[in-house]
N, CA, C and O atoms as CSV, one atom per row, in Angstrom:
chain,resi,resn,atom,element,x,y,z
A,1,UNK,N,N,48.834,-162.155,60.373
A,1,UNK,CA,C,47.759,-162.723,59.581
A,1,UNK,C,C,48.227,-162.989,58.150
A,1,UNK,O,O,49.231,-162.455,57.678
A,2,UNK,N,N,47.456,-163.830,57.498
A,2,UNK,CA,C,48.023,-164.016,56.112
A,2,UNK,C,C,46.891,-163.596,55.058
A,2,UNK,O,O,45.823,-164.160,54.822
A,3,UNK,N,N,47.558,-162.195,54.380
A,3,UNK,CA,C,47.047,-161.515,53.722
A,3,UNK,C,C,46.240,-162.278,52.548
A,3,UNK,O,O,46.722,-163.062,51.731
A,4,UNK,N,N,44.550,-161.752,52.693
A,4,UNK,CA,C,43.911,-162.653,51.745
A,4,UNK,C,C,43.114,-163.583,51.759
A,4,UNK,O,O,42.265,-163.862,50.912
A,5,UNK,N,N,43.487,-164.374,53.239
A,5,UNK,CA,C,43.074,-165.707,53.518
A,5,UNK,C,C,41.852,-165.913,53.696
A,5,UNK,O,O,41.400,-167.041,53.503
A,6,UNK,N,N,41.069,-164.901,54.091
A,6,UNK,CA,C,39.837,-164.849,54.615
A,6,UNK,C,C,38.721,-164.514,53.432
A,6,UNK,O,O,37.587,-164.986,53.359
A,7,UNK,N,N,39.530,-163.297,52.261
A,7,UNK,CA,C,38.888,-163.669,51.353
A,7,UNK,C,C,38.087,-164.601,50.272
A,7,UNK,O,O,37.018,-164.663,49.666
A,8,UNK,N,N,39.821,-165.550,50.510
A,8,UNK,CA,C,39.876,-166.867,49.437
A,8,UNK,C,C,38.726,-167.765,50.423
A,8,UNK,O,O,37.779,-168.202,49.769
A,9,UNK,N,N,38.708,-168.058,51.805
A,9,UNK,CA,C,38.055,-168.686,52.109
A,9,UNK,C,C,36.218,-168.549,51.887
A,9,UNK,O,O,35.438,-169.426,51.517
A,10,UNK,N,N,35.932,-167.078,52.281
A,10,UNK,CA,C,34.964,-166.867,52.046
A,10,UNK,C,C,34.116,-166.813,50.117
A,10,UNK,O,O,32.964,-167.014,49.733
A,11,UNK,N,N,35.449,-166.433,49.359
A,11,UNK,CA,C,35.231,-166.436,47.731
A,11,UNK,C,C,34.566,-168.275,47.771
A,11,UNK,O,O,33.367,-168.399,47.522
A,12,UNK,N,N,35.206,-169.285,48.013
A,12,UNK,CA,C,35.830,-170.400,47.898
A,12,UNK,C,C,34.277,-170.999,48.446
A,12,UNK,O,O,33.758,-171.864,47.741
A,13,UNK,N,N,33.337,-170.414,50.048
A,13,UNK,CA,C,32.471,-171.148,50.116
A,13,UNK,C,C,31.463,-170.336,49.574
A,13,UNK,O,O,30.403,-170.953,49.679
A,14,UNK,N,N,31.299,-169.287,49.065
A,14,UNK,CA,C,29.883,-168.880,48.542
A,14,UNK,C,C,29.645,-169.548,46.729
A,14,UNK,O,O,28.645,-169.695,46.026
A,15,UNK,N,N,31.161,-169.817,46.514
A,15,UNK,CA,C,31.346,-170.538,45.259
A,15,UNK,C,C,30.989,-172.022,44.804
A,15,UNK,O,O,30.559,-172.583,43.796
A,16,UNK,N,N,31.492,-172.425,46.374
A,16,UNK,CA,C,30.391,-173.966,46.276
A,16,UNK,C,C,29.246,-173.475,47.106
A,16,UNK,O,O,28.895,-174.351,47.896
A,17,UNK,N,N,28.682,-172.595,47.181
A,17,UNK,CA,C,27.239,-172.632,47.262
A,17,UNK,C,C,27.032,-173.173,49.007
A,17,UNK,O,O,26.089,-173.825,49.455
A,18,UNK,N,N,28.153,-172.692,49.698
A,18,UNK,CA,C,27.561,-173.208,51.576
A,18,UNK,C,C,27.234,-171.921,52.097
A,18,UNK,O,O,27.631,-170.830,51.688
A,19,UNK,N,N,26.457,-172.172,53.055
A,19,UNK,CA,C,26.972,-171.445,54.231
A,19,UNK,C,C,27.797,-171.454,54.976
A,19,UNK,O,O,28.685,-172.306,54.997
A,20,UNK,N,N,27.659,-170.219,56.000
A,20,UNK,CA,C,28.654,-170.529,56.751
A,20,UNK,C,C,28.626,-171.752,57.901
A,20,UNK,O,O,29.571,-172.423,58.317
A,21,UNK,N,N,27.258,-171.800,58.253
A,21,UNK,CA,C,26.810,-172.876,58.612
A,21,UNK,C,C,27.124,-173.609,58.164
A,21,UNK,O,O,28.179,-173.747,58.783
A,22,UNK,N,N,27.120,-174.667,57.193
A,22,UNK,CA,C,27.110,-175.795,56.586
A,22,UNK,C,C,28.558,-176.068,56.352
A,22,UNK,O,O,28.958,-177.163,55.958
A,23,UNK,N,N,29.508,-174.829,56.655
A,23,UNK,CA,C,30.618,-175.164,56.113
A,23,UNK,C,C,31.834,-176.020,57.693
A,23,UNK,O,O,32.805,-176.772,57.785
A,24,UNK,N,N,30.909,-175.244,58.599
A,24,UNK,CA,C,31.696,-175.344,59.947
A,24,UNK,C,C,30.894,-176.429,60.071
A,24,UNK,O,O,31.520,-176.979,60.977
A,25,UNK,N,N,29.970,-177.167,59.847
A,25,UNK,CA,C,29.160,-178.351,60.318
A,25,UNK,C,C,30.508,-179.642,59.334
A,25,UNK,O,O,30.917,-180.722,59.760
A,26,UNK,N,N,30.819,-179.032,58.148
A,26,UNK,CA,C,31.990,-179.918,57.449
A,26,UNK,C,C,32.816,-180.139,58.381
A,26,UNK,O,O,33.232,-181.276,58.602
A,27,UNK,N,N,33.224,-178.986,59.143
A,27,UNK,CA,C,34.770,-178.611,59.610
A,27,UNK,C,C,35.058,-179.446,60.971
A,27,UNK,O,O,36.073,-179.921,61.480
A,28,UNK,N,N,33.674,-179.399,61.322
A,28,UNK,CA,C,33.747,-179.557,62.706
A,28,UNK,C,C,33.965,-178.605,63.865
A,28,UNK,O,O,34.469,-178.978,64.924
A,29,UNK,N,N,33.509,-177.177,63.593
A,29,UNK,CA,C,33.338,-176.204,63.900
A,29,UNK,C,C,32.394,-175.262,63.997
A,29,UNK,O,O,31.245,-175.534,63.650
A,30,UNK,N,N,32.720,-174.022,64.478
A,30,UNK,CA,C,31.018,-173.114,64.730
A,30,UNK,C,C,31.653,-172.178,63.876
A,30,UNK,O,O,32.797,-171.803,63.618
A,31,UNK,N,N,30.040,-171.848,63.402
A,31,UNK,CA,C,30.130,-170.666,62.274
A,31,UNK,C,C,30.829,-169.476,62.782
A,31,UNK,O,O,31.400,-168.763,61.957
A,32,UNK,N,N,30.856,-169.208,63.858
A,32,UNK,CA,C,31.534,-168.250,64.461
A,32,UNK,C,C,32.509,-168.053,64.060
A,32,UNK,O,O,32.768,-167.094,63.334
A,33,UNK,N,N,33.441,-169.055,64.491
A,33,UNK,CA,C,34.785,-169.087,63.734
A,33,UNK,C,C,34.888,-169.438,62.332
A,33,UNK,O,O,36.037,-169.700,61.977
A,34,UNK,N,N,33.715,-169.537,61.167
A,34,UNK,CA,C,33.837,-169.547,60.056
A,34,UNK,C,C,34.114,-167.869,59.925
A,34,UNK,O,O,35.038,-167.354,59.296
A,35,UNK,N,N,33.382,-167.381,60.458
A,35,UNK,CA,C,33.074,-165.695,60.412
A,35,UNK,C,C,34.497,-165.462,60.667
A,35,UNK,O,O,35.313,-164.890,59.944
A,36,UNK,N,N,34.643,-165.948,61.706
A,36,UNK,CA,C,36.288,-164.913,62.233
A,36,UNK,C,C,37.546,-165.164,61.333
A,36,UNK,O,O,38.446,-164.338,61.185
A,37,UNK,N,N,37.498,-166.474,60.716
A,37,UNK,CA,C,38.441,-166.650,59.335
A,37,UNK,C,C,38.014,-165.291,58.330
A,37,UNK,O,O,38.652,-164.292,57.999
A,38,UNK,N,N,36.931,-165.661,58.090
A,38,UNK,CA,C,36.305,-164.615,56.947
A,38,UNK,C,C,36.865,-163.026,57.027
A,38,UNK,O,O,37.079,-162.130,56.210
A,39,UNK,N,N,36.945,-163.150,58.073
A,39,UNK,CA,C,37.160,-161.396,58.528
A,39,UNK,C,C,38.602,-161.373,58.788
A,39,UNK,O,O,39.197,-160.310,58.961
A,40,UNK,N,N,39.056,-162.269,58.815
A,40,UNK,CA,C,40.205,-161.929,58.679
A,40,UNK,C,C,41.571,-161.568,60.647
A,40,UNK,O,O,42.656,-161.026,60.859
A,41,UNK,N,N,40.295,-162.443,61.666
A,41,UNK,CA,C,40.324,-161.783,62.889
A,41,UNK,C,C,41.240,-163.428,63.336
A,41,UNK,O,O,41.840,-163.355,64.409
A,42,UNK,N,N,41.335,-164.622,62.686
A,42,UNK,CA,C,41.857,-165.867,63.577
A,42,UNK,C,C,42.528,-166.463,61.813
A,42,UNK,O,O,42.215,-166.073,60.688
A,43,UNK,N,N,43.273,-167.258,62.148
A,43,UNK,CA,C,43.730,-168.171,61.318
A,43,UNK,C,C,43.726,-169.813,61.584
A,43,UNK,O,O,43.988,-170.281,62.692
A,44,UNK,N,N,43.350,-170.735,60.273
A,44,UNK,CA,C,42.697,-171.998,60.510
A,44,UNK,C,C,43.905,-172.533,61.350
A,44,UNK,O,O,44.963,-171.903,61.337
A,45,UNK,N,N,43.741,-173.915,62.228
A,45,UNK,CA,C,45.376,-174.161,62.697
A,45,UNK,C,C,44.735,-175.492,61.379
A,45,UNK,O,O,43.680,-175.885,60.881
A,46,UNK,N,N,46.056,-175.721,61.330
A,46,UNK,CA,C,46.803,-176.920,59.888
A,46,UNK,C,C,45.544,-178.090,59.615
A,46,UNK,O,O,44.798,-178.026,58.638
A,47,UNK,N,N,45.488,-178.845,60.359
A,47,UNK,CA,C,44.261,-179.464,60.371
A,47,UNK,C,C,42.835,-179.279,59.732
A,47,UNK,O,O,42.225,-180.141,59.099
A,48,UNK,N,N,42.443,-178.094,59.989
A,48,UNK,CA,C,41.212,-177.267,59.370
A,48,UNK,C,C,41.991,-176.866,58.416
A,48,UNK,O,O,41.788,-177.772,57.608
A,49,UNK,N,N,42.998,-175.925,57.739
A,49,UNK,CA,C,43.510,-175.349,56.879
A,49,UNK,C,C,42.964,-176.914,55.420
A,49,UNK,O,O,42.492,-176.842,54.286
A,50,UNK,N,N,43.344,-178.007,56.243
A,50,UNK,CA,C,44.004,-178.822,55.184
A,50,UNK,C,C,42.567,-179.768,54.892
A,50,UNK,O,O,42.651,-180.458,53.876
A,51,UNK,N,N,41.541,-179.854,55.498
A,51,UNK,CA,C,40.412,-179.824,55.445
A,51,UNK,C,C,39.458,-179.050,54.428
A,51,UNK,O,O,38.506,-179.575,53.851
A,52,UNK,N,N,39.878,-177.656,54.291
A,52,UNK,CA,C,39.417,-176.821,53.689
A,52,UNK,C,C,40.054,-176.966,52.336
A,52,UNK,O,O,39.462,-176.173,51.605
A,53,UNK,N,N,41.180,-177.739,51.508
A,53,UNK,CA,C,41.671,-177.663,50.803
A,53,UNK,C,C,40.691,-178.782,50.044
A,53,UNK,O,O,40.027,-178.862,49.011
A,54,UNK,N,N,41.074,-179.723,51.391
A,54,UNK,CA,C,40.313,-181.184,50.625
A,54,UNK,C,C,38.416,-180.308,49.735
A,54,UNK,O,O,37.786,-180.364,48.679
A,55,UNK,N,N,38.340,-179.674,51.012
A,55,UNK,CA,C,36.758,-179.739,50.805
A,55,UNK,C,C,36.077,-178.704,49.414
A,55,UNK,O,O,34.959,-178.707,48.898
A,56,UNK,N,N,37.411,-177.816,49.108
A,56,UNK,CA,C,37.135,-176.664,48.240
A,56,UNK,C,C,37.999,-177.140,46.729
A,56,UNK,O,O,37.972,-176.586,45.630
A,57,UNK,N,N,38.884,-178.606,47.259
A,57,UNK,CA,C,39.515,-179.030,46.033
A,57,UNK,C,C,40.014,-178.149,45.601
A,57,UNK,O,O,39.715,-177.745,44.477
A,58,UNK,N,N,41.054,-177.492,46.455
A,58,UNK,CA,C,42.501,-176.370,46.157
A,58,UNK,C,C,43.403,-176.831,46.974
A,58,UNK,O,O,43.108,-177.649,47.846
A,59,UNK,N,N,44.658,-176.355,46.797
A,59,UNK,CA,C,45.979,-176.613,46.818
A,59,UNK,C,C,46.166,-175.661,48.306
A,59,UNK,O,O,45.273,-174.885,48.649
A,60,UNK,N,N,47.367,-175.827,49.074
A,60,UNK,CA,C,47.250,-175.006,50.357
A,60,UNK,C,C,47.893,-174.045,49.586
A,60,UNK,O,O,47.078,-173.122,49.602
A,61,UNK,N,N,48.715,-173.728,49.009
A,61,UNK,CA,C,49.534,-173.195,48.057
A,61,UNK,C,C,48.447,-171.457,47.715
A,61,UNK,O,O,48.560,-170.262,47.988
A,62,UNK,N,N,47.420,-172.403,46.945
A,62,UNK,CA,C,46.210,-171.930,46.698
A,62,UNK,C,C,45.277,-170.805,47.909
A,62,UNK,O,O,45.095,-169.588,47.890
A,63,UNK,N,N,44.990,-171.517,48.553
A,63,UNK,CA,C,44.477,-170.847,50.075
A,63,UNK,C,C,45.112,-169.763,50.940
A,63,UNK,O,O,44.625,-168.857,51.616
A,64,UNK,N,N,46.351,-170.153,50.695
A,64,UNK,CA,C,47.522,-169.163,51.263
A,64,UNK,C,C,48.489,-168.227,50.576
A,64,UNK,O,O,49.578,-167.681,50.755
A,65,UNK,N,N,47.472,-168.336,49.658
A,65,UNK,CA,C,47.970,-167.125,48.570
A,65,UNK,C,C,49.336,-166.947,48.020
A,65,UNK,O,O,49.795,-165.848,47.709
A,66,UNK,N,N,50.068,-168.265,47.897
A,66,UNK,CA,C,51.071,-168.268,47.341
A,66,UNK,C,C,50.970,-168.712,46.116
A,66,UNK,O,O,52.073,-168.847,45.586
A,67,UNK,N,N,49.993,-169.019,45.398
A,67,UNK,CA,C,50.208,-168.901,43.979
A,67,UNK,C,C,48.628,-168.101,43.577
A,67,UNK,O,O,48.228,-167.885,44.721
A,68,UNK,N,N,48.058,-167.816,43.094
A,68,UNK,CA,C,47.177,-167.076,42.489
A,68,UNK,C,C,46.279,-166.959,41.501
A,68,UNK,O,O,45.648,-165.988,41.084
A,69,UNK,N,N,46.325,-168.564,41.053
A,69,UNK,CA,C,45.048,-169.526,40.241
A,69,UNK,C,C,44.675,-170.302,41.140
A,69,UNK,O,O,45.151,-170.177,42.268
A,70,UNK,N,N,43.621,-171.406,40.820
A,70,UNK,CA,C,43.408,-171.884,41.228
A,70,UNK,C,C,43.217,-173.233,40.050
A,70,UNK,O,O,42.151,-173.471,39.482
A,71,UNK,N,N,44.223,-173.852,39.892
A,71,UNK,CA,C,44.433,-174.444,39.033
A,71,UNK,C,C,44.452,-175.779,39.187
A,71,UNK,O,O,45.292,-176.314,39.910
A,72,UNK,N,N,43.300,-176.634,38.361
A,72,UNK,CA,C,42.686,-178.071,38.169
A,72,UNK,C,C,44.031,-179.241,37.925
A,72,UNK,O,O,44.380,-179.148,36.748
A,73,UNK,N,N,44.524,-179.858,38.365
A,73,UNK,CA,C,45.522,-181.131,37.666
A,73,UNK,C,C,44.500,-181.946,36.812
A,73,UNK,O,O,43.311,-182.263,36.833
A,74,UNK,N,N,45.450,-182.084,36.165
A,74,UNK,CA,C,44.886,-183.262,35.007
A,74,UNK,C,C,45.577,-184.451,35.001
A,74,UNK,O,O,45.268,-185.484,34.407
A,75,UNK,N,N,46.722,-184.196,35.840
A,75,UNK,CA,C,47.305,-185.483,35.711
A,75,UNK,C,C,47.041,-186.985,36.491
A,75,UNK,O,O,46.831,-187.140,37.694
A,76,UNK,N,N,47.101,-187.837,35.643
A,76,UNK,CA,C,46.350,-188.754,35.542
A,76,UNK,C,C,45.324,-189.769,34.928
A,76,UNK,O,O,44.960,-190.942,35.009
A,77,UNK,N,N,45.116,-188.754,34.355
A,77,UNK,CA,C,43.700,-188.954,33.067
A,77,UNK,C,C,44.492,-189.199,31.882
A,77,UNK,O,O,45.521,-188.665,31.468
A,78,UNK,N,N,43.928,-189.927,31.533
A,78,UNK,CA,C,43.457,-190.288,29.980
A,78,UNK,C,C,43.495,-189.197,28.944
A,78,UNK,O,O,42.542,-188.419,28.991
A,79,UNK,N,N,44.468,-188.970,27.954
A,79,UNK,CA,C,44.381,-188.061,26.880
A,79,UNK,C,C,42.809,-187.631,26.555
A,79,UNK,O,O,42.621,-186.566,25.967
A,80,UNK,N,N,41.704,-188.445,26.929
A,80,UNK,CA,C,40.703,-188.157,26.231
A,80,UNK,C,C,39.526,-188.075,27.357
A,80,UNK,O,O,38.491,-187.426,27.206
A,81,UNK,N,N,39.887,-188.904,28.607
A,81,UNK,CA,C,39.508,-187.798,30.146
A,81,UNK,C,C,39.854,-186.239,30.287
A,81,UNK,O,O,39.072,-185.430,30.786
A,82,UNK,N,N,41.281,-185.877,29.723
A,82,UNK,CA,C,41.524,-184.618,29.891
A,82,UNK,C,C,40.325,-183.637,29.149
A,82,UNK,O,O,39.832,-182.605,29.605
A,83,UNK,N,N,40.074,-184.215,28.046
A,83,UNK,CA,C,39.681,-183.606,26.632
A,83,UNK,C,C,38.088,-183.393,27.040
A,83,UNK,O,O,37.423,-182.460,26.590
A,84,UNK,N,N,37.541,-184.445,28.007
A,84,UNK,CA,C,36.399,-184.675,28.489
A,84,UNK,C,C,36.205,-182.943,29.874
A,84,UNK,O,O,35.355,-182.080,30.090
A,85,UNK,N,N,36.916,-183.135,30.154
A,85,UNK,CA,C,36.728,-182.156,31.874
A,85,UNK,C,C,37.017,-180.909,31.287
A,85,UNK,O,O,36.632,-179.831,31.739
A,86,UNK,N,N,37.883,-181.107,30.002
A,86,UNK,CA,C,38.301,-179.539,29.909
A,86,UNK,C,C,37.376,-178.625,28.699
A,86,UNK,O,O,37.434,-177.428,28.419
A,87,UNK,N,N,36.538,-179.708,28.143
A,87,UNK,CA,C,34.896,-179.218,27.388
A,87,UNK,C,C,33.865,-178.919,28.954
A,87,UNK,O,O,33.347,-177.813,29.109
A,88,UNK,N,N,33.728,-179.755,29.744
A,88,UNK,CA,C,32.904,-179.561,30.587
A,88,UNK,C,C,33.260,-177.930,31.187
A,88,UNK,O,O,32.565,-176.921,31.072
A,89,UNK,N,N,34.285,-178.056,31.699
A,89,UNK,CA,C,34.653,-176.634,32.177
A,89,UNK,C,C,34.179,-175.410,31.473
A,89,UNK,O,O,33.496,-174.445,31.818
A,90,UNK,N,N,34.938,-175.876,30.050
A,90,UNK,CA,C,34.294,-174.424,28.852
A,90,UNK,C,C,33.006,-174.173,28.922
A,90,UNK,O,O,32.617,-173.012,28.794
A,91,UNK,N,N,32.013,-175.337,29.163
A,91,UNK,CA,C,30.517,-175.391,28.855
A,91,UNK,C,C,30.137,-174.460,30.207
A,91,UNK,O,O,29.387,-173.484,30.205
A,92,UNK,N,N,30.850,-175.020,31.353
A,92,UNK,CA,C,30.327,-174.106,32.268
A,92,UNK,C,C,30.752,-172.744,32.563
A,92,UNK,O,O,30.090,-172.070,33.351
A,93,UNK,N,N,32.004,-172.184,31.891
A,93,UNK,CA,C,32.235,-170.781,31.838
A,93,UNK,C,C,31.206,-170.311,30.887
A,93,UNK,O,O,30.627,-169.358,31.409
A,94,UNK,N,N,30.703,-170.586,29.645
A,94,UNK,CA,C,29.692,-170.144,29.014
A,94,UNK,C,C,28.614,-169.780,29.588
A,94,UNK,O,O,28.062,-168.681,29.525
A,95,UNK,N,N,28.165,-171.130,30.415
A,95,UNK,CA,C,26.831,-170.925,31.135
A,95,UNK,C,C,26.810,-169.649,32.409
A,95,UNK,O,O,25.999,-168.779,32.730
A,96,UNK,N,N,27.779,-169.959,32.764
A,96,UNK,CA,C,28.017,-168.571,33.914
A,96,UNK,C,C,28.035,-167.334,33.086
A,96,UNK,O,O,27.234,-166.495,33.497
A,97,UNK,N,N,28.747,-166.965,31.993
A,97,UNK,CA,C,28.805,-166.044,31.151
A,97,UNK,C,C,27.649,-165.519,30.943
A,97,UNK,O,O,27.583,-164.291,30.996
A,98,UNK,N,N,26.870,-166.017,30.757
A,98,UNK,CA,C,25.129,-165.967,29.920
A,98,UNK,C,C,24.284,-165.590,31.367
A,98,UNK,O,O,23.382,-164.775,31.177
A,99,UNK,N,N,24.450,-166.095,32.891
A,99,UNK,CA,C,24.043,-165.450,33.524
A,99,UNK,C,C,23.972,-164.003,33.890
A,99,UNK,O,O,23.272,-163.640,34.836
């Protein structure tokens, strides 16, 4: 098994706010086996893995616990797109803060 995985997955959908339902209805799967990721009892095969990356907007890298942020690219943007996403972000660590 790959140590973690089930955490990050489960951290990853209560963070966008799914269920487990809603998340296997993405996947194309039964919550069941959302559960059995979660717990740590099956592992996604590549397909779903890479699904879950798209859908949680992380890196597989990320998911599979080989690096240990979960860290936004900027590249691409506009000196002043960057400047834009990376106030938005602050605004929303505040707001979470204050909860």
């Amino acid at each position: 098994m790959i140590e973690g995985l089930g955490n990050r997955i489960s951290q990853l959908r209560k963070n966008h706010h799914l269920s487990q339902g809603e998340l296997a209805g993405a996947l194309g799967v039964t919550s069941a086996l959302i559960s059995s990721w979660e717990r740590g009892e099956r592992i996604p095969v590549v397909p779903k893995l890479l699904k879950l990356c798209d859908i949680f907007n992380v890196s597989t890298d990320y998911l599979l616990g080989r690096k240990s942020s979960n860290h936004i690219s900027l590249e691409g943007l506009s000196p002043n797109d960057a400047k834009a996403v990376a106030t938005i972000i602050k605004s929303l660590r505040e707001k979470n803060i204050k909860n």
